[in-house]
DRENKEBA-971780 format. One record per residue (C-alpha): x, y, z; residue number from 1. Coordinates in steps of 0.2 Angstrom, whole numbers, padded with zeros to 4 digits. Layout:
% residues N
<kedo xx="X" yy="Y" zz="Z" nr="NUM"/>
...
END
This chain:
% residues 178
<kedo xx="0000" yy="0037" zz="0019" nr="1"/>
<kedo xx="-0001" yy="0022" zz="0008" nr="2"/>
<kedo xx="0006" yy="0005" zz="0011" nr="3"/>
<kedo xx="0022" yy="-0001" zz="0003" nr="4"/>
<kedo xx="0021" yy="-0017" zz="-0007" nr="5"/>
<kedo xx="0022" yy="-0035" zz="0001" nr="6"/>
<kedo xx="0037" yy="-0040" zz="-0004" nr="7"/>
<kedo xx="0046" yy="-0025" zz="0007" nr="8"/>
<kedo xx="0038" yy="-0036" zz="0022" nr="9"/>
<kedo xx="0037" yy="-0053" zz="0015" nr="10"/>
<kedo xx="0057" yy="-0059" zz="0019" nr="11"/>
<kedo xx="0057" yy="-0066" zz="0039" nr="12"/>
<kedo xx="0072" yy="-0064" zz="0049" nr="13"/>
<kedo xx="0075" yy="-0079" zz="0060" nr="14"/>
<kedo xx="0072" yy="-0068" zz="0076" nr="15"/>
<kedo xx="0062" yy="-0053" zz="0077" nr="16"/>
<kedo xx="0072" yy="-0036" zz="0079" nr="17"/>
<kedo xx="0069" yy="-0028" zz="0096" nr="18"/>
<kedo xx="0078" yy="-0010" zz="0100" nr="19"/>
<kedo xx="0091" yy="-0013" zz="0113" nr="20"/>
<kedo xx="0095" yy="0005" zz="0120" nr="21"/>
<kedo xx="0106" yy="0010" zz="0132" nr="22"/>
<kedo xx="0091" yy="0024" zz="0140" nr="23"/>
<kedo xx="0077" yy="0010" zz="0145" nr="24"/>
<kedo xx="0064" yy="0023" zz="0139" nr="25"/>
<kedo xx="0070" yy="0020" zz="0122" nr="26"/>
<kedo xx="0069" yy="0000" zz="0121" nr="27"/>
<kedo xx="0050" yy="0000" zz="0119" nr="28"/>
<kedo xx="0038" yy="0003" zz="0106" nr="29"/>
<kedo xx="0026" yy="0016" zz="0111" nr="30"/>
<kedo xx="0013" yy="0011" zz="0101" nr="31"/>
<kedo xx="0005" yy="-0003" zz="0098" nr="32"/>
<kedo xx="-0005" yy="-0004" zz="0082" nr="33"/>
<kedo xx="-0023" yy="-0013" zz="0080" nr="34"/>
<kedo xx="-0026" yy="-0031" zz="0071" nr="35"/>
<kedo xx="-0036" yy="-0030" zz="0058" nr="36"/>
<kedo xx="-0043" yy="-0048" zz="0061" nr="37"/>
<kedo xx="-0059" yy="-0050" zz="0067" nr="38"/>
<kedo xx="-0062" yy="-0067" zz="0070" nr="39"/>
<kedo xx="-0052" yy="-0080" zz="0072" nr="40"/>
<kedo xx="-0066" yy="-0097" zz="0070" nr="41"/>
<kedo xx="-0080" yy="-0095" zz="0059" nr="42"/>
<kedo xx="-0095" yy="-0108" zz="0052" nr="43"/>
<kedo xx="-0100" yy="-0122" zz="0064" nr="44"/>
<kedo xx="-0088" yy="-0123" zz="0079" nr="45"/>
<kedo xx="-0097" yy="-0133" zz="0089" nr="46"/>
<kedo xx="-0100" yy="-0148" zz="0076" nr="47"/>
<kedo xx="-0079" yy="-0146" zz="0074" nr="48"/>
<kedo xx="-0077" yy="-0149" zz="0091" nr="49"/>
<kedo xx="-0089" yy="-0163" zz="0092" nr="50"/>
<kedo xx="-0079" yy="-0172" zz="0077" nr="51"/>
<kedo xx="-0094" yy="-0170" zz="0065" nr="52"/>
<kedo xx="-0085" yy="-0165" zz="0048" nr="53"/>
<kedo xx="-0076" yy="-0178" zz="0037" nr="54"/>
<kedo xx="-0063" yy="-0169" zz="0028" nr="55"/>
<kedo xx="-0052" yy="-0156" zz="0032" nr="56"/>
<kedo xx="-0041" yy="-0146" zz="0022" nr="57"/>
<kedo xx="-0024" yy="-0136" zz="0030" nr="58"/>
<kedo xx="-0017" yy="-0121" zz="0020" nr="59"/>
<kedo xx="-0002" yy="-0124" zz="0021" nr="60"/>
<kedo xx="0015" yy="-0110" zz="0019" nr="61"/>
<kedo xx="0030" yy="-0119" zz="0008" nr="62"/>
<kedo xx="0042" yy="-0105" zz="0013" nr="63"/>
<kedo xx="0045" yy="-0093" zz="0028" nr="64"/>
<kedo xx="0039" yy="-0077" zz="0027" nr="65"/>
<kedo xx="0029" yy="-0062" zz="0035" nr="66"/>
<kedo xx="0011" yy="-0060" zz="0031" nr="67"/>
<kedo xx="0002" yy="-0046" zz="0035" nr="68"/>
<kedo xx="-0016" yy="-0044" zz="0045" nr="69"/>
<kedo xx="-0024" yy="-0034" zz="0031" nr="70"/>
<kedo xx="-0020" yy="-0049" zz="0019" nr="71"/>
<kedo xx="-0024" yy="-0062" zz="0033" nr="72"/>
<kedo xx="-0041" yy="-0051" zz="0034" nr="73"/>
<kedo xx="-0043" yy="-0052" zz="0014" nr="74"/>
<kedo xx="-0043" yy="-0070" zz="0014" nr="75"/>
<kedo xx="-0053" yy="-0076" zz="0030" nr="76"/>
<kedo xx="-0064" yy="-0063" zz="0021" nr="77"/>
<kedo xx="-0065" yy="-0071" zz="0004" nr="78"/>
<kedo xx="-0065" yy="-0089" zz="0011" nr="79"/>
<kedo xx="-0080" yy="-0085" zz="0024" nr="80"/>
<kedo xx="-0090" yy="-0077" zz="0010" nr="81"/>
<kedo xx="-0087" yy="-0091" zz="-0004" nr="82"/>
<kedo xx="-0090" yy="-0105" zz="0010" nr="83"/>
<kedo xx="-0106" yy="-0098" zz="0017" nr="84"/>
<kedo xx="-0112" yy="-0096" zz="-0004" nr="85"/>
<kedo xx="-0110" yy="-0111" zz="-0008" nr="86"/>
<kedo xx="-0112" yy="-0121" zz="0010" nr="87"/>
<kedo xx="-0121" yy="-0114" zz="0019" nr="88"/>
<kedo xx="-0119" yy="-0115" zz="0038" nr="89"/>
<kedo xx="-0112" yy="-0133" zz="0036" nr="90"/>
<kedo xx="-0091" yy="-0129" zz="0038" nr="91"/>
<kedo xx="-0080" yy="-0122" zz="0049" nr="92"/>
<kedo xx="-0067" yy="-0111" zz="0045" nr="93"/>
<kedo xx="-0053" yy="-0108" zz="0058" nr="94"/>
<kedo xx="-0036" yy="-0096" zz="0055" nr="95"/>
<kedo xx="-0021" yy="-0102" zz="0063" nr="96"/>
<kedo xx="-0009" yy="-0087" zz="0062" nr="97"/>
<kedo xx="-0010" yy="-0071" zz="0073" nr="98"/>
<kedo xx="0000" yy="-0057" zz="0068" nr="99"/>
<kedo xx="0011" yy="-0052" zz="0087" nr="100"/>
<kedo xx="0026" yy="-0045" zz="0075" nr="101"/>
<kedo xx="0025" yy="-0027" zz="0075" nr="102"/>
<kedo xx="0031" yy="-0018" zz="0057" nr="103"/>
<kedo xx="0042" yy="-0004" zz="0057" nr="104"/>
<kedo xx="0048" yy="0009" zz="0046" nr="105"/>
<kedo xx="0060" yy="0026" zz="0044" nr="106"/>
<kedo xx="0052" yy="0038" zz="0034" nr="107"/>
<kedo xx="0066" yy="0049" zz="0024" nr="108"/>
<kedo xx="0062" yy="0063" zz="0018" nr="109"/>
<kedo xx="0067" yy="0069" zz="0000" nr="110"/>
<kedo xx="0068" yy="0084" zz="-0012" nr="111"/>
<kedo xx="0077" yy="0099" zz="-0010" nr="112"/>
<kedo xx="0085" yy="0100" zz="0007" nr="113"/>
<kedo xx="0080" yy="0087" zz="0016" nr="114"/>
<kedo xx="0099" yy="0085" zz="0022" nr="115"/>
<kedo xx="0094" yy="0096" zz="0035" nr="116"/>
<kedo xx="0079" yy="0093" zz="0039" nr="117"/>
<kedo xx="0082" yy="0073" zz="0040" nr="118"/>
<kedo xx="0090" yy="0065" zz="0054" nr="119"/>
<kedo xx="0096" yy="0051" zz="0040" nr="120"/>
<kedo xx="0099" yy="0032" zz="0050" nr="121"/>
<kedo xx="0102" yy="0040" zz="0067" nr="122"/>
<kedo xx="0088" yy="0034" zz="0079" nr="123"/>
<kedo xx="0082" yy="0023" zz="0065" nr="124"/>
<kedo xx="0072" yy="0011" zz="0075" nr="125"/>
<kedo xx="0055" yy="0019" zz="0066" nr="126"/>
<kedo xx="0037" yy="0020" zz="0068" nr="127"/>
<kedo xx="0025" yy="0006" zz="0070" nr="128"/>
<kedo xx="0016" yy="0007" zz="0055" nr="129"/>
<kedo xx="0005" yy="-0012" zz="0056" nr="130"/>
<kedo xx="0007" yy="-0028" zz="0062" nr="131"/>
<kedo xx="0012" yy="-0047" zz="0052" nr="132"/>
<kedo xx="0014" yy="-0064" zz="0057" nr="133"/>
<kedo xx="0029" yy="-0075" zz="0055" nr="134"/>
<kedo xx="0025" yy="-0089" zz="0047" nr="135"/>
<kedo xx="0038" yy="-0100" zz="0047" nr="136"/>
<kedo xx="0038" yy="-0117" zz="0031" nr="137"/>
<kedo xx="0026" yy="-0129" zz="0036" nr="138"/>
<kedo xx="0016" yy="-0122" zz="0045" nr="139"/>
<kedo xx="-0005" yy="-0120" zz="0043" nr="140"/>
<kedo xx="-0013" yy="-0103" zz="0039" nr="141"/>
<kedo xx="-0032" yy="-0109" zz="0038" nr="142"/>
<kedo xx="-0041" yy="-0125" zz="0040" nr="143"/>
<kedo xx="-0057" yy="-0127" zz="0034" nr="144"/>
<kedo xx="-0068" yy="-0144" zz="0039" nr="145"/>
<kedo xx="-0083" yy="-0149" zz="0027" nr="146"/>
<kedo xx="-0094" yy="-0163" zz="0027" nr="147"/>
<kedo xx="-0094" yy="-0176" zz="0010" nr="148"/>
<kedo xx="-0082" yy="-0179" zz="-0002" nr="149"/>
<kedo xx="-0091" yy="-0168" zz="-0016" nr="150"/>
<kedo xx="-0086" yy="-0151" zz="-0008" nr="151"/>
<kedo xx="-0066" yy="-0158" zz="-0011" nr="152"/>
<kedo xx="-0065" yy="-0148" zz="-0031" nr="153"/>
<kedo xx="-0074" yy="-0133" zz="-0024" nr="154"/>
<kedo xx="-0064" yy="-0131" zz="-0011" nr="155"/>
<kedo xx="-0047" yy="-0132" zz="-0020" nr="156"/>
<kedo xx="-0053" yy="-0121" zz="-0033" nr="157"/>
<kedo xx="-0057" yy="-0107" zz="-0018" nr="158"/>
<kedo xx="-0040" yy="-0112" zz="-0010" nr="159"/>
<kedo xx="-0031" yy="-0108" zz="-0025" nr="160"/>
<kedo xx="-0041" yy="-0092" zz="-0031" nr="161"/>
<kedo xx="-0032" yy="-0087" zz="-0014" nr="162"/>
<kedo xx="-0015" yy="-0089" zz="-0019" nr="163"/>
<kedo xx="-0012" yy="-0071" zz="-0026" nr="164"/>
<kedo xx="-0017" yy="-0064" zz="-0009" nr="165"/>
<kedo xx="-0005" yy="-0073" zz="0000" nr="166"/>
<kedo xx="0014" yy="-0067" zz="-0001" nr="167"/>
<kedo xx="0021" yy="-0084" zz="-0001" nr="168"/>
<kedo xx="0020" yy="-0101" zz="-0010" nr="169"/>
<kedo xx="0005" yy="-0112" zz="-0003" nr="170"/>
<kedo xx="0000" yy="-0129" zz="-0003" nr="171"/>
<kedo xx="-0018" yy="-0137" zz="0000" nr="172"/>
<kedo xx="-0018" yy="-0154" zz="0013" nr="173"/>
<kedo xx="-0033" yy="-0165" zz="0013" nr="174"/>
<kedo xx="-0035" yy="-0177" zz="0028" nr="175"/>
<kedo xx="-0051" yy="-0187" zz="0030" nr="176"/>
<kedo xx="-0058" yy="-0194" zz="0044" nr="177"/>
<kedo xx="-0069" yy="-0212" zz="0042" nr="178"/>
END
């Protein structure tokens, strides 16, 4: 079993689909798949807490879309690693997101005779195959804190190495903190 590509996920509905059957046994999902995400909060969270970092940077999503956990996973990955090279202990590193929308799909079968061996788009509602998060325009994906005003082209340069990860259009914020 491979993984279909992004973009067969990437489109959001404005509501997620639920089964509404008229046997109740058939209105759930049976099974629940695992998240791939690890950690949520990396680097110094205590010093975060305690206001101790000077600038902090917001990924930012410019469109609406669906990102799954394995990308999510990739990035907080990539950032963790990057950040801990070249920082050390001295950031924090925290995704926003959490994938709760389950994925769906309805294998067909094809080749010869697979018209009788198919049951086609009846009792389509599909097997759980992973789990996204809607992520709608606007809103954060990671933020990362750092201390100084040095680590700000390091980071942007790391921020955008992540683009081709993500499925969507992404900006970088900057706030800092006097």
């Amino acid at each position: 079993m491979g993984l279909r590509k992004a973009s067969c996920y990437s489109k959001m509905k404005v509501v997620p689909y639920t089964r509404k059957s008229k046997v109740k046994k058939k209105s759930y999902i049976k099974t629940i798949p695992n998240t791939n995400i690890v950690k949520l909060r990396m680097g110094d969270v205590d010093g975060f807490r305690n206001g101790k970092y000077k600038s902090v940077f917001r990924l930012i999503s410019e469109e609406d879309v669906q990102i799954r956990d394995i990308s999510l996973e990739a990035v907080r990955q990539y950032l963790n690693r990057r950040f801990v090279e070249i920082f050390g202990n001295e950031f924090y590193l925290e995704l926003k997101v959490y994938p709760h929308h389950i994925i769906r799909e309805n294998r067909m079968l094809t080749g010869a005779g697979a018209d009788r061996m198919s049951t086609g788009m009846s009792m389509s509602f599909g097997t759980t195959i992973g789990r996204s998060a809607l992520v709608r325009k606007g809103k954060e994906i990671f933020i990362v804190a750092l201390n100084g005003e040095k680590e700000e082209k390091e980071t942007r340069k790391i921020f955008n190495s992540v683009k081709s990860k993500l499925p969507c259009k992404i900006s970088v914020l900057l706030e800092r903190k006097e």
